[in-house]
C-alpha positions as CSV (number, residue, x, y, z in Angstrom):
1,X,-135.4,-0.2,-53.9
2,X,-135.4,-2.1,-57.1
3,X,-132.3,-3.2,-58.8
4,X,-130.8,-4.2,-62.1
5,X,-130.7,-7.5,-64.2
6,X,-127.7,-8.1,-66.0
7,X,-127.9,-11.3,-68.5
8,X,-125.8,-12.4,-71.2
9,X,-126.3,-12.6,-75.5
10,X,-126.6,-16.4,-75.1
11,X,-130.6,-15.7,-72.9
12,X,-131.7,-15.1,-76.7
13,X,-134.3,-13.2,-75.5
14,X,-136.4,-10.5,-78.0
15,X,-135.2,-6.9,-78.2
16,X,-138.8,-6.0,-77.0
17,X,-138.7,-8.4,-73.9
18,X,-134.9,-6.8,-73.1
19,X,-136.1,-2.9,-73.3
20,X,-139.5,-3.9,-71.3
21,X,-137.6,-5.2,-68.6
22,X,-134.5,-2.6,-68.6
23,X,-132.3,-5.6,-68.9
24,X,-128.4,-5.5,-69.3
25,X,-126.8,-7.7,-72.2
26,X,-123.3,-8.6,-72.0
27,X,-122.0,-9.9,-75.1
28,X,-120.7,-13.1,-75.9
29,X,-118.0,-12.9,-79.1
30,X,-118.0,-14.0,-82.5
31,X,-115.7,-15.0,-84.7
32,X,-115.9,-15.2,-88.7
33,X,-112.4,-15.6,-89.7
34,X,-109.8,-13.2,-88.8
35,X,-112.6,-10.5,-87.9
36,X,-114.0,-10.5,-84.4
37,X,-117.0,-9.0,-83.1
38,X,-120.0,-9.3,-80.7
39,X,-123.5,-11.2,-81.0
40,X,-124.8,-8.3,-79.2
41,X,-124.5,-5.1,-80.3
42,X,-125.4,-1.0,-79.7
43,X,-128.2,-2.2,-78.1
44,X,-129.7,-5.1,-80.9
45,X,-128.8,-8.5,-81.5
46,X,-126.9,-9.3,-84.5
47,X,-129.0,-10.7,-87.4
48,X,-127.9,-14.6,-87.6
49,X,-129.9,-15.8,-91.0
50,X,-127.0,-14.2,-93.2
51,X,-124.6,-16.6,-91.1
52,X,-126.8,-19.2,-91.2
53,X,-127.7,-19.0,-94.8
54,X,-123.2,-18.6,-95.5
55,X,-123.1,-22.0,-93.5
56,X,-125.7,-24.2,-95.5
57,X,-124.8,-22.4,-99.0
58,X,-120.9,-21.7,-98.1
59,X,-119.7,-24.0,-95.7
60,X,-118.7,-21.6,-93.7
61,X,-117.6,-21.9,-90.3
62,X,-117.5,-19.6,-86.8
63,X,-115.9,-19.6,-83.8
64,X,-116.8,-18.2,-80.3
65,X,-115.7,-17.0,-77.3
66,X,-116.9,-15.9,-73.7
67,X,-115.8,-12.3,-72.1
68,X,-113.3,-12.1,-69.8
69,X,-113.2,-10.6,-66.3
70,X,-112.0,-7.1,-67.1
71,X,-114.5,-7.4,-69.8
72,X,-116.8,-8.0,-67.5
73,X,-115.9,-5.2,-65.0
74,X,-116.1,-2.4,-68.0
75,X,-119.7,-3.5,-68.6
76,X,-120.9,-3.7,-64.8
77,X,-119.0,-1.3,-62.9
78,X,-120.8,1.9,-64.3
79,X,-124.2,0.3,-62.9
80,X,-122.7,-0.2,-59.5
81,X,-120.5,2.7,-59.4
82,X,-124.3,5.0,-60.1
83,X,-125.9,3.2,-57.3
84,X,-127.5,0.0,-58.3
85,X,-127.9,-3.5,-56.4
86,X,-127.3,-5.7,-59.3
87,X,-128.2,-9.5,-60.5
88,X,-126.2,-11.2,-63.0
89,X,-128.1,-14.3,-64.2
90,X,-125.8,-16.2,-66.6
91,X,-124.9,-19.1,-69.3
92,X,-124.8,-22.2,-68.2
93,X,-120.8,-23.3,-66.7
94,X,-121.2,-26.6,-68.0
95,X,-121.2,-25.2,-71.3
96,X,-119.1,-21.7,-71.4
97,X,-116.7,-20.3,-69.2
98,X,-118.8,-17.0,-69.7
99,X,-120.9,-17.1,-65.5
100,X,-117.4,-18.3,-64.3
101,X,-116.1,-14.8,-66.0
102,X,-118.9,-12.8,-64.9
103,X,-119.0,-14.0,-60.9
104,X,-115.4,-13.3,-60.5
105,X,-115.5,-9.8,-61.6
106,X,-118.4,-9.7,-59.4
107,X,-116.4,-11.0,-56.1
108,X,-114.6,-7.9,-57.6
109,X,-117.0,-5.5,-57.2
110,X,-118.5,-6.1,-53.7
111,X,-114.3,-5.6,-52.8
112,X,-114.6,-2.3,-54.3
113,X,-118.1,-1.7,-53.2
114,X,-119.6,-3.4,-50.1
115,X,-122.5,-0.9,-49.8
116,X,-123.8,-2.8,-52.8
117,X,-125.5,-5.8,-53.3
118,X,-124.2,-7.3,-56.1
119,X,-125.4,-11.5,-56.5
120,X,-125.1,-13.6,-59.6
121,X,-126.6,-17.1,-60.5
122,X,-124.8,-19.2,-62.9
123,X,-128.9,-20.6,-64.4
124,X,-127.1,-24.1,-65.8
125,X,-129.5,-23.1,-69.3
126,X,-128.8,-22.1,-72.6
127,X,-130.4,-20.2,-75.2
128,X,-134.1,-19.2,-74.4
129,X,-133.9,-22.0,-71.7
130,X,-131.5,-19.2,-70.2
131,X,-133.7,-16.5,-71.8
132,X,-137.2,-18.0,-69.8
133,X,-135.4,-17.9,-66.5
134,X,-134.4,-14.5,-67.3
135,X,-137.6,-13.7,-68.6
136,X,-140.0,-14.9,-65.3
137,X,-136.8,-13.4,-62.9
138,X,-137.6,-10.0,-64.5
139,X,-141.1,-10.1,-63.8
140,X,-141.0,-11.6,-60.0
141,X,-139.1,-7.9,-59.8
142,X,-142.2,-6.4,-61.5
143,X,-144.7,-7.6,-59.1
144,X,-141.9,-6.2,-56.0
145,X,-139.9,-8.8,-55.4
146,X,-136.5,-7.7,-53.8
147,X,-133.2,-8.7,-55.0
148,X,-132.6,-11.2,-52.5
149,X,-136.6,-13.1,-53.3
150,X,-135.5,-13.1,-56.7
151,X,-131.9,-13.8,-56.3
152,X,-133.9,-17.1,-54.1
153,X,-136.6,-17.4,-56.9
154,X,-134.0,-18.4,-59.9
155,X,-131.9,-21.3,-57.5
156,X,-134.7,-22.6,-56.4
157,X,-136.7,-22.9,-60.1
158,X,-133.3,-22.7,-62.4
159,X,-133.5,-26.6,-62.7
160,X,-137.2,-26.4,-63.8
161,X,-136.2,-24.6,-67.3
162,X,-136.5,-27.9,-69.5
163,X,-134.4,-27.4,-72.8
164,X,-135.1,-29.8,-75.5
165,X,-133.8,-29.5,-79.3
166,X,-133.0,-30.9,-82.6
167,X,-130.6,-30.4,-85.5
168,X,-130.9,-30.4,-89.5
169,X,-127.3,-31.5,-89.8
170,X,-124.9,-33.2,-87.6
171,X,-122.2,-32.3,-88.9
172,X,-122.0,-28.8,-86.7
173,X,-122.0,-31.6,-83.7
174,X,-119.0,-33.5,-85.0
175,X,-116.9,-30.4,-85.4
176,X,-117.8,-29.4,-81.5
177,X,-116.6,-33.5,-80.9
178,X,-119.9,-34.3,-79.7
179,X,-120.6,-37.1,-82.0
180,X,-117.6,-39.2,-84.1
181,X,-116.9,-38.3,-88.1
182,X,-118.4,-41.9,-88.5
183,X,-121.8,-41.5,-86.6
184,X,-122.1,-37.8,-88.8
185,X,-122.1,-40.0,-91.5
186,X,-124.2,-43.2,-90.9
187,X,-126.7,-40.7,-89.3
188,X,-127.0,-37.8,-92.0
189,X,-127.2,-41.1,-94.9
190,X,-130.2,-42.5,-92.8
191,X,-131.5,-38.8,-91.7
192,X,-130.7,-39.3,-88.1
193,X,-131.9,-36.7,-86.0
194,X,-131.0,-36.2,-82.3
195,X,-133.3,-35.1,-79.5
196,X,-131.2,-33.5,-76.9
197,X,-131.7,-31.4,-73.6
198,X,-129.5,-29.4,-71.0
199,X,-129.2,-31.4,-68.0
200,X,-129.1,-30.8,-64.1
201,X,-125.3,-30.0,-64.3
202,X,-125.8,-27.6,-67.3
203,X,-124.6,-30.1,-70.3
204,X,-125.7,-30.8,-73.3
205,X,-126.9,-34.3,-73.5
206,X,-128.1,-36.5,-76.4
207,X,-131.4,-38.4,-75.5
208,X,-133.3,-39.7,-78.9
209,X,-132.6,-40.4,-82.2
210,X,-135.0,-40.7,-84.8
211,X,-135.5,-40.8,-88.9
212,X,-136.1,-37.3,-90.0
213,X,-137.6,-33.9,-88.5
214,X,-140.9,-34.5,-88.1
215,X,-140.0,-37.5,-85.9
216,X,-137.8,-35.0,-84.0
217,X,-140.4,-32.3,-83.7
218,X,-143.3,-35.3,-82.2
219,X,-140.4,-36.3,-80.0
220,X,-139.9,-32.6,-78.6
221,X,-143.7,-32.0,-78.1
222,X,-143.9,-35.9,-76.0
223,X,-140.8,-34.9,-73.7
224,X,-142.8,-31.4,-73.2
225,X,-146.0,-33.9,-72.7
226,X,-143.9,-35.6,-69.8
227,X,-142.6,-32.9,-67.8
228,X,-144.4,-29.6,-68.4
229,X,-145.7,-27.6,-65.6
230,X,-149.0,-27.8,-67.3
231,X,-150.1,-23.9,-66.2
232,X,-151.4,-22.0,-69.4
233,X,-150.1,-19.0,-67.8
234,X,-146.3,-20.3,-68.0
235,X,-145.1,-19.1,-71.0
236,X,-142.9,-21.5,-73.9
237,X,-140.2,-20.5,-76.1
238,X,-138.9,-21.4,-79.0
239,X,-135.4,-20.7,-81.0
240,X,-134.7,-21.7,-84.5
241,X,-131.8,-21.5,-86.5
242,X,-133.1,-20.0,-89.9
243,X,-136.4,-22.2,-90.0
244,X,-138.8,-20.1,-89.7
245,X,-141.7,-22.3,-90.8
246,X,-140.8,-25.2,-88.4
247,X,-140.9,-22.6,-85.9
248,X,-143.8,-21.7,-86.2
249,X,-145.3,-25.2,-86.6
250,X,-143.7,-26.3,-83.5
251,X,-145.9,-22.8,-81.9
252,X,-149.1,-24.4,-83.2
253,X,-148.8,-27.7,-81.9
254,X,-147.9,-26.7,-78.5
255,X,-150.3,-23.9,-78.3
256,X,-153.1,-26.5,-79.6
257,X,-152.2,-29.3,-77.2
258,X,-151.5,-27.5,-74.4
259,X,-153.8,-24.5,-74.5
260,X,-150.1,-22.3,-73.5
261,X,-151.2,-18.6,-73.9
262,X,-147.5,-16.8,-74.4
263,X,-145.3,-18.3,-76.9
264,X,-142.4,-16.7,-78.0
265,X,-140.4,-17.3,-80.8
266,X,-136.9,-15.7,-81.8
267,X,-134.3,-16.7,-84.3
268,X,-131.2,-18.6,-82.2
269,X,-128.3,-16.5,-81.4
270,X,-125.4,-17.3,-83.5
271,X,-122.9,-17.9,-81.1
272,X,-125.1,-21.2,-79.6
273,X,-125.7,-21.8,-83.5
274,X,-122.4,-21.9,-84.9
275,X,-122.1,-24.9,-82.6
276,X,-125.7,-26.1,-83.5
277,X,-125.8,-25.6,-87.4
278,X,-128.6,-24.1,-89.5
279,X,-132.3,-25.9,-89.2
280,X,-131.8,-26.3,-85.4
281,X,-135.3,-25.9,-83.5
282,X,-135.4,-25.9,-79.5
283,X,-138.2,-25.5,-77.3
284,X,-138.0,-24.2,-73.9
285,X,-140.7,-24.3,-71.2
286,X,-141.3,-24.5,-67.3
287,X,-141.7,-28.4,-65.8
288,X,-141.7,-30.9,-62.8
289,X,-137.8,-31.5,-63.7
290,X,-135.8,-30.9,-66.5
């Protein structure tokens, strides 16, 4: 018997990848102002490059905020309720309270129905580091895999999704207080630009810094030279917060160097890049480690 995937908006993954693979999105919130509303939805991500384009041009700023339980319950209940064994793979704990949310109402649900098999998997990624895991869970259930082989799939390769990314400004990192008002400022005058990952506990960690973006970008594709898995097969993804072009550059080098077949790039879902800022580029891919 197969069995549904249930993911959140913060996996970033393609409208095309999500219908392929019947998967469930549950919807982190957004918040411009006084009006509320979700990243993900009737069935489409939001488009971000209006936001984006409001923060370089306006200033603007957005908050966000995780589902909460009954939230949760609304969205997966109907699935088990009709009959379905379900997996929730889900943003990282070290960043969001969102898996935390999710795998209670889930220790709900198997009260309410123990015929089910209802597992979850907080993956400790972000973006389309959250997205690949997602992505390669999906297709392990393709080729047969039960819930329980992919359920064992994910802990066992969750800490092999390597997240590395930089920013344009870091300014967006001083309002989230992960860099002090006087390193924003020393760094944007000498065009800093940190190279940071998602580590083994699901945090964001700051690992380079170098002068500029192309530095950055030659310091993403070297930590991707380090680590990477180095099967063709394995497929790389990319976010970017309203660059387009760096994007795709980044897609070139890494499919030149590394001969990668399936590379997949999607504009970065606003509720990680209100914390990111505009011009942030991340690359995702399968390694030895993170």
């Amino acid at each position: 018997m197969s069995f549904e995937i249930i993911t959140d908006s913060s996996a970033n993954l393609p409208i095309e990848m999500i219908e392929k693979y019947r998967l469930h999105i549950i919807s982190l919130i957004l918040r411009d102002g006084e009006k509320s509303g979700y990243s993900f939805e009737n069935g489409h991500p939001i488009d971000p490059v209006p936001y984006y384009r409001r923060m370089r041009d306006e200033n603007a700023a957005f908050t966000t905020s995780c589902i909460n339980v009954s939230e949760a319950l609304e969205q997966i209940e109907p699935l088990v309720r009709a009959g379905s064994d379900v997996l929730y793979l889900g943003f990282s704990s070290g960043l969001s309270a969102t898996s935390h949310n999710v795998l209670m109402a889930l220790d709900e649900l198997r009260e309410r129905y123990p015929e089910r098999k209802i597992m979850g998997c907080d993956t400790l990624a972000a973006a389309m580091g959250e997205g690949l895991i997602v992505a390669l869970a999906a297709r392990k259930r393709e080729s047969g895999a039960s819930i329980e082989e992919t359920y064992a799939w994910v802990e066992e390769n969750k800490l092999h999704s390597c997240h590395w990314f930089t920013v344009e400004s870091l300014k967006y990192l001083r309002r989230g207080g992960r860099i002090s008002a006087t390193s924003a400022v020393v760094g944007s005058l000498l065009d800093i630009k940190p190279v940071l990952h998602v580590d083994n506990e699901g945090h964001l960690i700051a690992m380079d810094k170098v002068r500029g973006m192309r530095a950055a970008v030659k310091s993403l594709i070297a930590h991707m030279r380090e680590t990477w898995s180095g099967d063709p097969d394995s497929p790389v993804f990319i976010n970017h917060a309203d660059s387009p072009e760096r994007a795709q550059e980044l897609a070139e080098r890494v499919r030149s160097e590394f001969g990668v077949r399936e590379i997949v790039v999607e504009p970065l879902d606003l509720v990680i890049g209100a914390h990111s800022g505009p011009g942030t580029l991340a690359l995702f891919f399968m390694g030895s480690k993170r």
